[in-house]
C-alpha positions in Angstrom: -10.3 -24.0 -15.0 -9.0 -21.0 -17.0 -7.0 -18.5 -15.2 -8.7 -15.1 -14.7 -7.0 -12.3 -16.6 -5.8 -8.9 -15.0 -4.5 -6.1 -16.9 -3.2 -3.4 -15.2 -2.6 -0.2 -16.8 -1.0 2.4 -14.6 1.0 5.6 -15.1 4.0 4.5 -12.8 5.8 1.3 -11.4 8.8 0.2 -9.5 11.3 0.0 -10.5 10.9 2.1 -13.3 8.8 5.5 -11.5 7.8 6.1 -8.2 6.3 9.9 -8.2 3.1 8.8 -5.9 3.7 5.9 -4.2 1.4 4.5 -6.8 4.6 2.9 -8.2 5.2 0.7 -5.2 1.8 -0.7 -4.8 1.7 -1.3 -8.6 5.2 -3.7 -8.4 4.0 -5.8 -5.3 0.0 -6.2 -6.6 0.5 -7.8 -10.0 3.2 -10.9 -8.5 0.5 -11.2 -5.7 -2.3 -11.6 -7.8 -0.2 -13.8 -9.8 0.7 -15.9 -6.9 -3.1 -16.1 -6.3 -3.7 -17.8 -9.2 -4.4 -15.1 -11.6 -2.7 -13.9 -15.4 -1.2 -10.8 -15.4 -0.4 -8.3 -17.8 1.3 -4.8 -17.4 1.1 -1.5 -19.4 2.4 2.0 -18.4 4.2 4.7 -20.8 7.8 4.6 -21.3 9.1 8.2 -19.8 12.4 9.3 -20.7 13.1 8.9 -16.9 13.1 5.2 -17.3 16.5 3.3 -18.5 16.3 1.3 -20.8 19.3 -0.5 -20.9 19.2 -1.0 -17.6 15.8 -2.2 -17.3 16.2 -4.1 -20.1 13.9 -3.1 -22.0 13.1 -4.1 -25.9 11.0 -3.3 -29.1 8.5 -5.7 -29.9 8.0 -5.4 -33.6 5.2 -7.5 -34.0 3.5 -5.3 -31.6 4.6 -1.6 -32.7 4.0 0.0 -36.0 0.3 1.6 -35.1 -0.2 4.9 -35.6 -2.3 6.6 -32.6 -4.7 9.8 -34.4 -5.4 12.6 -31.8 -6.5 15.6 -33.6 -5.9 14.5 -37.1 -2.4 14.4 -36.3 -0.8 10.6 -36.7 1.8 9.4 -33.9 3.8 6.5 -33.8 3.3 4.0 -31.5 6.4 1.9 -30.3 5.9 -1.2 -27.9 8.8 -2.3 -25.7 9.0 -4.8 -23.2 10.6 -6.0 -20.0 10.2 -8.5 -17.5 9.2 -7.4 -13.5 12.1 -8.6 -11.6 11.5 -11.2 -9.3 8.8 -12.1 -11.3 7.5 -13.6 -14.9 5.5 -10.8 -15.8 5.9 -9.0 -18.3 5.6 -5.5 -18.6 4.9 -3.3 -21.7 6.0 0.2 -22.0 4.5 2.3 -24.7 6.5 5.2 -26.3 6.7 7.8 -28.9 9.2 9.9 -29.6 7.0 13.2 -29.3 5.7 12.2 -26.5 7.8 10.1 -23.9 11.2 11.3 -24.8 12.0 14.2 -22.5 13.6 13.7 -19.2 10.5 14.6 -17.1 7.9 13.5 -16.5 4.5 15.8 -16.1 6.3 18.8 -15.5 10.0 20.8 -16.5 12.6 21.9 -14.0 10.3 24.6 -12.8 7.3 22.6 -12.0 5.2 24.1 -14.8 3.1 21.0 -16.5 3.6 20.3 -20.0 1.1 21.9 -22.5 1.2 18.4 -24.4 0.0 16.3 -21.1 -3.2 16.0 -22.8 -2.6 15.2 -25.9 0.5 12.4 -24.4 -2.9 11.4 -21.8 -5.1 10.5 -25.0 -2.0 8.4 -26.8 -1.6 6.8 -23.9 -5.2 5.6 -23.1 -5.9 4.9 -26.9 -2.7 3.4 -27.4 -2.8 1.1 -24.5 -5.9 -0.1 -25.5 -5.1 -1.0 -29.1 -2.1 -2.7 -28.0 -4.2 -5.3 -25.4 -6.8 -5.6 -29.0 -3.6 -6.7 -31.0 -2.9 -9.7 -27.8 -5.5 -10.3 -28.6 -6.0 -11.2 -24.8 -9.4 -10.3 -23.1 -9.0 -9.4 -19.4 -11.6 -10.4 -16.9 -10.3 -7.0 -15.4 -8.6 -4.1 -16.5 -7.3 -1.8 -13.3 -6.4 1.4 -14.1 -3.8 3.4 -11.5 -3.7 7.2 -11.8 -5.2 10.0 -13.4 -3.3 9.4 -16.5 -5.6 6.4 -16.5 -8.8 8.1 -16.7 -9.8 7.9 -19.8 -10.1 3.8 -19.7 -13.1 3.6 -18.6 -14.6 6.2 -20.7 -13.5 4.4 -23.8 -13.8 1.0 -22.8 -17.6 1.6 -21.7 -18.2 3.8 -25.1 -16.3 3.6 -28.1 -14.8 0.0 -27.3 -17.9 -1.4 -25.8 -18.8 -4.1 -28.0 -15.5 -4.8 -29.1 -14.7 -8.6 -28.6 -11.6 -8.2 -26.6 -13.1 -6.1 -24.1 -16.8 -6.7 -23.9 -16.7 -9.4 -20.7 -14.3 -6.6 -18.7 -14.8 -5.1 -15.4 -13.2 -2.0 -15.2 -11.4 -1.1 -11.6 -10.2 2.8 -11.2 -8.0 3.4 -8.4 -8.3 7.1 -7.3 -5.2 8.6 -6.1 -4.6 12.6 -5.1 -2.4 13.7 -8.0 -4.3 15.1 -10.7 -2.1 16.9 -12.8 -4.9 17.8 -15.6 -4.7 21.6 -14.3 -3.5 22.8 -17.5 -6.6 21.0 -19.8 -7.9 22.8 -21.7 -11.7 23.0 -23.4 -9.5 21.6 -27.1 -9.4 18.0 -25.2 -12.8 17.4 -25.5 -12.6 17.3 -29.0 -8.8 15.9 -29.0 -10.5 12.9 -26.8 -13.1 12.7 -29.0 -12.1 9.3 -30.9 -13.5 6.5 -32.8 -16.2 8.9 -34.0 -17.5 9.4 -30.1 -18.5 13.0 -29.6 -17.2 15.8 -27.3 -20.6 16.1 -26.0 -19.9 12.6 -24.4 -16.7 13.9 -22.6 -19.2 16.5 -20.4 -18.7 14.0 -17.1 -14.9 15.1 -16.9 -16.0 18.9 -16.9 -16.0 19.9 -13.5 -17.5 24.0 -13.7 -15.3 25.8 -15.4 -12.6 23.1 -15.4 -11.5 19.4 -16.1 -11.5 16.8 -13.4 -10.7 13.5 -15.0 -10.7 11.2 -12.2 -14.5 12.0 -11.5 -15.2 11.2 -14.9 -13.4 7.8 -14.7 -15.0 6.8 -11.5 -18.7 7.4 -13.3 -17.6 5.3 -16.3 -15.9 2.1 -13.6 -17.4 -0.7 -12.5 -15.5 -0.2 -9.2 -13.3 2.2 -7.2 -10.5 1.3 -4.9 -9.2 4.7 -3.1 -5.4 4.6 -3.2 -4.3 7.6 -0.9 -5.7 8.5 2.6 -5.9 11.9 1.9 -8.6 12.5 -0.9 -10.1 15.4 -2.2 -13.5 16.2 -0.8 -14.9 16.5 -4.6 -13.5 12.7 -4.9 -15.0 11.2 -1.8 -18.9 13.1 -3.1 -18.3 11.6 -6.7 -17.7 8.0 -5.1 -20.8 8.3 -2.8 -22.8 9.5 -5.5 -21.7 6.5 -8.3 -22.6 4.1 -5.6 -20.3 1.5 -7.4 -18.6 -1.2 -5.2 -15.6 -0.1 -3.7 -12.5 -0.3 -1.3 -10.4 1.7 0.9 -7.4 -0.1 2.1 -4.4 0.6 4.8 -0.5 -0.3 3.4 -0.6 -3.1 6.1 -3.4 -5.3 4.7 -4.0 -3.8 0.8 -2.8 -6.8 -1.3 -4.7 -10.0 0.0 -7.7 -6.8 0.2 -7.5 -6.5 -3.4 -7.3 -10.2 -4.4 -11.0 -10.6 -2.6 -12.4 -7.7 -4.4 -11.3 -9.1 -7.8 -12.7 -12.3 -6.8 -15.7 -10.6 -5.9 -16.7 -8.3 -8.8 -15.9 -11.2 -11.3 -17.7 -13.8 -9.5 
């Protein structure tokens, strides 16, 4: 029987970042899923933040060389990899130099958010999902962690939706209160706007007057876990009103909890 495959694709992970807690849960989920039976991959952005020499991290040539287009602007895209300690997995960061090289992460020393977060949002969704094409490795289930995320879904169910690698996906979004997509402005809709998709299509991430990605990603997902206990009240209404399967878990019992709802949206 041929193992069930799980990307994840988050913002953050232990060791490497842990703004949200979201990195914690993200290093202890993918070596229990593992454990259960399960392939794993691992894809998150490589911030300046992270070490590289003393995560041991590496270029994959075979792997980099794409150039991401947001805007009609070309970026580079550089994959480099490590493996999850205590583990076999392998985890693959993905940089440019634009982008990722600062030494913060969303925000500078004063807490005002990056103009760019956008435009490093889109070369990070795009990106991730090119690299998982050029595996060549379709997952049974793609999980996405954070608002950084949210475009996954969006694409994957659009754009990439007849594209052999992800086709046979479900797509999992775990919602968790840190949106940091204050700053969008109305040029993302056409900077998002990829693979000839039009802004038009982008309207479910308009929120009024402003941008709320996470309720766009949880109306393009097949399922929603809820990763904080605190949510916004927006966030709780979008999920009632998707009426997609989903799972609200304590720290205590979360890990064997997610296992069964894998099991349970793939069959």
């Amino acid at each position: 029987m041929n193992k069930k495959k799980v990307l994840f694709i988050t913002q953050e992970m232990d060791p490497y970042l842990d703004l949200d807690g979201i990195g914690t849960l993200i290093q202890k989920l993918p070596a229990y899923a593992q454990d259960g039976g399960m392939e794993i991959r691992i894809l998150m952005p490589r911030f300046g933040t992270i070490n590289e020499r003393r995560h041991r991290l590496h270029e994959v040539v075979r792997l980099s060389g794409m150039n991401i287009i947001i805007d009609d602007d070309d970026y580079a895209l550089i994959i480099k990899v490590a493996s999850l300690p205590g583990s076999r997995i392998q985890v693959y960061f993905l940089d440019n130099d634009e982008f990722f090289k600062r030494k913060m992460v969303f925000a500078d020393d004063d807490g005002k958010l990056f103009d760019d977060n956008q435009d490093r949002m889109i070369f990070f969704c795009k990106g991730a999902i090119e690299t998982v094409k050029k595996f060549g490795w379709p997952p049974d289930i793609v999980h996405c962690h954070g608002w950084m995320t949210s475009l996954i879904p969006f694409y994957l169910k659009t754009a990439y939706k007849n594209d052999p690698v992800f086709k046979g996906s479900k797509v999992i979004f775990s919602v968790y209160n840190n949106n940091q997509d204050t700053n969008f402005t109305d040029h993302f809709f056409k900077k998002a706007s990829i693979n000839n998709l039009k802004p038009e299509q982008l309207s479910v991430f308009k929120n009024g007057n402003g941008i709320a990605m996470q309720k766009g990603a949880i109306q393009y997902s097949d399922a929603i876990i809820l990763g904080s206990q605190d949510m916004d009240a927006s966030i709780g209404e979008a999920i009632t009103a998707a009426k997609k399967p989903s799972l609200q878990t304590t720290v205590e019992d979360y890990l064997p909890s997610y296992l069964d709802f894998y099991k349970n949206l793939i069959g």
